[in-house]
N, C-alpha and C positions, 0 to 999 in steps of 0.2 A: 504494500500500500504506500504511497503516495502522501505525505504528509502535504495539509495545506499551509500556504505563508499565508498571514497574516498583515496585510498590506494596509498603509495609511494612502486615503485618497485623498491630494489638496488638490480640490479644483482653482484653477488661476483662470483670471480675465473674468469673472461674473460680473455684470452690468448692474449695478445700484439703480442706474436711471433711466429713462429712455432714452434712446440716442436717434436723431433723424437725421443724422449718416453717418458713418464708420467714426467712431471716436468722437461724434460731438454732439453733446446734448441741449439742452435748454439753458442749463448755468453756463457753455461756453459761446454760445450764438449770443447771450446778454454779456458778454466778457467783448465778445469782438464789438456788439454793436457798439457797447460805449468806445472802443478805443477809435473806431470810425468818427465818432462823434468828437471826439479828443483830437484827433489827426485832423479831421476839417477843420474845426476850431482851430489851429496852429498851422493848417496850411494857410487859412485865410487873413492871418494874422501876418505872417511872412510872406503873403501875396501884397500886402497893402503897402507891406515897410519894402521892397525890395522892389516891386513891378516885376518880378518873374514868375512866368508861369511854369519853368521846368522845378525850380524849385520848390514849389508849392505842391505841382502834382505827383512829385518822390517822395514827400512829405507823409500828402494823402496817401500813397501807395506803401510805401513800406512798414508805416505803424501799423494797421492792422493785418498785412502779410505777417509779420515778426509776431504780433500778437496772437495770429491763426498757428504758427506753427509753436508756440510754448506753451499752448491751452490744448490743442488737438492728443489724444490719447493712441496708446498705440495697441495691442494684444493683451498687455499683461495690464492693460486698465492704469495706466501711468503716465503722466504728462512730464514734457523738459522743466518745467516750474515746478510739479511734484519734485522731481528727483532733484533741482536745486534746493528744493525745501527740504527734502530727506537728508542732505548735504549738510544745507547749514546748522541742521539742526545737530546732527550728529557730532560737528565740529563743537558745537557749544557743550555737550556733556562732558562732564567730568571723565575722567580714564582712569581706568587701573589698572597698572602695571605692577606686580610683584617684584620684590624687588630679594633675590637671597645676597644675603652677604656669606663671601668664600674669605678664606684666611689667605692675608697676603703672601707673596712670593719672598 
């Protein structure tokens, strides 16, 4: 006979939210609108002080590109802003380190 293992299952990537497309739900579609809104605001602002339109419309263009791709989720349910959070956070905790003391040479 055959013994059976005994196996732990962790599922990865289960969805909390809906998402109405791959990685991106209802809290990231109001994450990008406002940075659109933030990005216009400060294109139009640097449209008035400079008279350029290429500057203004890179402005508009890449705040909320940059902000599409640090909010959008990938497989394992994890955003680039997660994982800097995961980061920073980690850096703030205490550490321990054991420390033996050997008899000197």
């Amino acid at each position: 006979m055959e013994k059976q293992k005994d196996t732990l299952y962790i599922p990865q990537g289960i969805k909390k939210e809906r998402e109405y497309f791959n990685g991106i739900g209802l809290k990231e579609i109001k994450i990008i609108a406002v940075s659109f809104v933030i990005a216009a605001g400060i294109a139009a602002v640097m449209y008035v002080l400079t008279k350029i339109q290429v500057i203004a419309f890179f402005i508009a263009l890449f705040i909320p590109s940059g902000t599409y791709m640090g909010v959008i989720k990938d497989d394992s349910n994890v955003s680039a802003i997660d994982l800097i959070r995961f980061y920073v956070k980690d850096s703030r905790t205490q550490k321990h380190y054991p420390y033996v003391a050997k008899a000197e040479l």
